[in-house]
N, C-alpha and C positions, 0 to 999 in steps of 0.2 A: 504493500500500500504506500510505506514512507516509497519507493522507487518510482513510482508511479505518479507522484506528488509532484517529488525534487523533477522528472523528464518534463510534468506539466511545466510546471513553472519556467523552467529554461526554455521550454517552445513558445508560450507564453511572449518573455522577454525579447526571443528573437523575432517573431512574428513582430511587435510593439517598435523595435529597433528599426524592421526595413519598411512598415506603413508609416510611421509616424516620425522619421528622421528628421524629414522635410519641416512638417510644423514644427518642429524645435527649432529648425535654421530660422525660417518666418518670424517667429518669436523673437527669438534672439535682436532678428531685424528691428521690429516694431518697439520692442522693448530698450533698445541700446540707449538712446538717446535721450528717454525718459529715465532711465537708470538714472546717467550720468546726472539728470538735471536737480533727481531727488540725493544723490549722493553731495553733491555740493552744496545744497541748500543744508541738508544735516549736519556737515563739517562747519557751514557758517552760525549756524544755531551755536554749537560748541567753542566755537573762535567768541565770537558776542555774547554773552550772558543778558537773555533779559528781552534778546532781539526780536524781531518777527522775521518771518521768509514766505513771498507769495510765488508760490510756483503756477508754470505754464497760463499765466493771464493772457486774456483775447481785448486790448484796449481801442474801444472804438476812434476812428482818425476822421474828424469830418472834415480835411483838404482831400480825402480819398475816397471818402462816402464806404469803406473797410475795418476790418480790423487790423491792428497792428499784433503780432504775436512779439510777447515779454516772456524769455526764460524764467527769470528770477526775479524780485523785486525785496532787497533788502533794505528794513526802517530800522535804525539803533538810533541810539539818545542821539538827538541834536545834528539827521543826516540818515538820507536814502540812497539806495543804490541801484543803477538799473544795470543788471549783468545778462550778459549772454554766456553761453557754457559751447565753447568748441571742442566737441568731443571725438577730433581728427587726431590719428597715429599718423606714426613715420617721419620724415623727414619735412620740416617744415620752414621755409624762407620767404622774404618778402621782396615782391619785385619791385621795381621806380615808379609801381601805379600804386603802389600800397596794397596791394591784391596777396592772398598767400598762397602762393605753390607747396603743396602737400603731393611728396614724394613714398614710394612705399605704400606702408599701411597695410589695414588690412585686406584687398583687393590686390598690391603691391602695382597700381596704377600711378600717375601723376593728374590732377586735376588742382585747378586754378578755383580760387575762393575769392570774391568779393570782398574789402576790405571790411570784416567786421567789427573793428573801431568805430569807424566810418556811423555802418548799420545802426551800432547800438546809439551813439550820440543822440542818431534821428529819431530814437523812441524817447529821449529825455523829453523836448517842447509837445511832444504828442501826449506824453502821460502827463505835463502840466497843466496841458489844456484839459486835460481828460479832467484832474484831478480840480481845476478854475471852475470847471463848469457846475461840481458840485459842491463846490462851497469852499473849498480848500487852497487858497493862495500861499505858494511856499516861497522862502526869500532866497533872491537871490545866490546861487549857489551850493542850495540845502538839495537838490539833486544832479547827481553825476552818474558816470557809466565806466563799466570795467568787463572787461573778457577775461574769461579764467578758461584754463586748461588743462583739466583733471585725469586726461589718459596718462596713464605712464607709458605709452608707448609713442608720447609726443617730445621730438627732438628738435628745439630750433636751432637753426642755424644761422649765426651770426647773432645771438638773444641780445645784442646791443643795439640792433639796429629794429627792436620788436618797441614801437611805441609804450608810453608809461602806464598807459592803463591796460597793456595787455598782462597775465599773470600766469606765464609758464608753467611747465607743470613742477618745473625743479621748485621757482618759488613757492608755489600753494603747497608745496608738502612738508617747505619750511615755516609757513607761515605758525606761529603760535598764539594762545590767547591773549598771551600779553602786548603782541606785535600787531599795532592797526596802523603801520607805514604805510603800508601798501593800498588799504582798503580804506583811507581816509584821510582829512587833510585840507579837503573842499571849502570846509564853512570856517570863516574867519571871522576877526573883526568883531562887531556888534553881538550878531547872533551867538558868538562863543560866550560873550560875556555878559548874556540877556537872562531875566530871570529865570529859574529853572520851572516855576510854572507854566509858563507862556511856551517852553520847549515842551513838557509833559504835552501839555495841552493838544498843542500842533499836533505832536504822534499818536495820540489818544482817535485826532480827527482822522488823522489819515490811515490809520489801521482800520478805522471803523471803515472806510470807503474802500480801501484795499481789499476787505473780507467779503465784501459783495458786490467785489468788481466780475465783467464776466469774465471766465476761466474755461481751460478744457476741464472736460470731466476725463476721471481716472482712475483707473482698472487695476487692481493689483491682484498680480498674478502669483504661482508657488514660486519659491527660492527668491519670494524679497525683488519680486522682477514688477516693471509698472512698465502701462502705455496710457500715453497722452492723448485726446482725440474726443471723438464724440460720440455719445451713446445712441444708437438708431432705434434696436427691439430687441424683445426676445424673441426665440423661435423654438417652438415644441408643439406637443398635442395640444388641441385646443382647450382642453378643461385648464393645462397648466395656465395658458396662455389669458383666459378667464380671468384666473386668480391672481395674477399678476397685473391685469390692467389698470391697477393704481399707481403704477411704480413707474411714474415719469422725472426726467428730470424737475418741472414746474412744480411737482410735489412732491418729491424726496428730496431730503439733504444729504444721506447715507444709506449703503446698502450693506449688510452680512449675510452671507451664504454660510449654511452651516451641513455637512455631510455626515449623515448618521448611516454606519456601518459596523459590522462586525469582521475586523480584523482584516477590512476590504476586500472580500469574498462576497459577501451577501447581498443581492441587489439594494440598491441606495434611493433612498430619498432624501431629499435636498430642503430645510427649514429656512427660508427666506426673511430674513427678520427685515424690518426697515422704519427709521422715521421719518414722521412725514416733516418736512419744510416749515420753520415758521419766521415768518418776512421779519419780526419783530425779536425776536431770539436767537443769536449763532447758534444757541448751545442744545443739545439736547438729553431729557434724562432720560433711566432706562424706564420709567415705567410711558413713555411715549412711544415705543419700538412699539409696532405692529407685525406678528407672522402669518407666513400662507408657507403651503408646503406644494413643492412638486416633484416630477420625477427630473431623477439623475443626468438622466439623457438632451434637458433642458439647454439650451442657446442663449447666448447673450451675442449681439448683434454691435458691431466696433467700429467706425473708422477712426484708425490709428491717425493723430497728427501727420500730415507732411506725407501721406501716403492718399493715391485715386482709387484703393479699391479696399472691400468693405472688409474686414475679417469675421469670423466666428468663432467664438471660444466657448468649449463647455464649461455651465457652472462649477461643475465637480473638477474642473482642471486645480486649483489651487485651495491647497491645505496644508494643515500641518496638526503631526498627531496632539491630543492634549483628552487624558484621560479614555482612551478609547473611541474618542469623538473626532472626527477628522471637520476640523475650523477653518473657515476660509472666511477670512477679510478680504471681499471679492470686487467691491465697487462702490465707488465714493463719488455721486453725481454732484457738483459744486457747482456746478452754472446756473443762477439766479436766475440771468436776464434772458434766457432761451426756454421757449415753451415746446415740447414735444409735439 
């Protein structure tokens, strides 16, 4: 019987290995760059004590009638920051147009990059305006912008000739808590020496606006993996599909999937908890979660940021063991201002 087991499961695994390879690479794809964005915004939480960090923001641009997409948007006492996160390997130089030639990598190609300095400056006057229009005038030089470069598999060359607000990957790994050379510097003058209420204040206002600015929504997948992008539907039988019909971005603020199995052998159903939205409260407690339950087999319906075509990922993709329970913190809808 134990032989009979141990051949299952090794057919099993290989069968899994040569159907499913493919989706691991795709993942890998979609997930890469939302990885890096939530890895860097974490280490700046730990560099700043006290901070905020707004990831993947969609800030509307009215010279474009668009949005503008904001990697990162970090507030600390007295000074915000609008960063991009270049998450390109290999060999990287800057040509006489300011553009970067990225050499290698992982494709071990050469392609030419737009100057991202450049880029990001362009989102500082557009999230001013964003941020003027509802209420929030910031003084003079209380916003800047920085590129950070979190692969380790990023090597520049010539890193003297990389402008001051770019931050290689050698520096961000030196960076320490106690060290804000690099990551600040901007605000001078008056405002350093303004009362510290009126600095509370300011960041009080602008957290609040930052927190229900609009945003992708975002998927967290197993092994700590995220994609950016926007929630379309689920797809299943239709009773699932039923039960589910409350769970829009417009009404949800959060989603937990939760997988109840035994020992992951036993067919699975899937406890969907979620709270609903409320315009007036960021926060939610647990006696506001509401569950529905469906089967295993269930669909969540994805497009990944910066990608034309749709993905599908199963519910039951992402867990992790905890008492017998296989738990999956599956989906975090944050966009306010987009109605399904």
């Amino acid at each position: 019987m134990w032989v009979e087991l141990i051949c299952g499961l090794v057919l099993y695994r290989l069968l899994k290995r040569y159907f499913y390879e493919d989706d691991d690479l795709i993942i890998d794809l979609d997930t890469s760059h939302s990885n890096a964005l939530f890895s860097v915004a974490n280490r700046l939480e730990q560099l700043y004590y006290g901070s905020k960090v707004y990831v993947g923001l969609q800030i509307p641009d009215a010279d474009s009638g668009s949005r503008q997409n904001i990697d990162i948007v970090l507030v600390t006492k007295g000074e915000a920051l609008v960063i991009s996160v270049m998450n390109e390997s290999g060999f990287v130089s800057i040509d006489k147009n300011g553009n970067w030639v990225c050499t290698g990598g992982r494709n071990n190609k050469t392609k030419c990059l737009p100057d991202p300095t450049a880029e990001t400056k362009q989102l500082v006057p557009i999230l001013e305006a964003y941020l003027e229009q509802r209420g929030v005038v910031l003084p003079e030089g209380y916003l800047s912008s920085k590129v950070i470069c979190p692969n380790p598999n990023f090597s520049a060359i010539h890193s003297d000739l990389f402008p001051p607000e770019v931050i290689t990957y050698d520096q961000w790994t030196q960076l320490k808590p106690e060290q804000k050379s690099m990551l600040s510097g901007w605000i001078k003058g008056a405002f350093r020496s303004g009362k510290k209420d009126m600095q509370e204040s300011l960041n009080e206002k602008l957290c609040s606006i930052l927190s229900t600015a609009p945003m992708w929504d975002r998927l967290e997948l197993k092994g700590n993996k995220y994609v950016l992008g926007e929630f379309m539907e689920f797809k299943g039988k239709q009773d699932d599909l039923q039960a589910l019909i409350n769970i829009r971005r417009s009404k949800v603020s959060r989603l937990i999937v939760q997988k109840i199995s035994m020992f992951g052998f036993a067919h699975s159903t899937l406890q969907v908890l979620y709270s609903p939205r409320d315009y007036r409260n960021e926060g939610s407690s647990s006696s506001e979660w509401k569950e529905v339950t469906v089967r295993s087999s269930t669909e969540v319906v994805f497009q990944p940021q910066n990608s034309t075509k749709v993905r599908k990922y199963k519910l039951c993709f992402s867990y992790v063991h905890v008492n017998e329970r296989l738990k999956a913190n599956y989906g975090y809808m944050h966009n306010a201002r987009c109605v399904n």
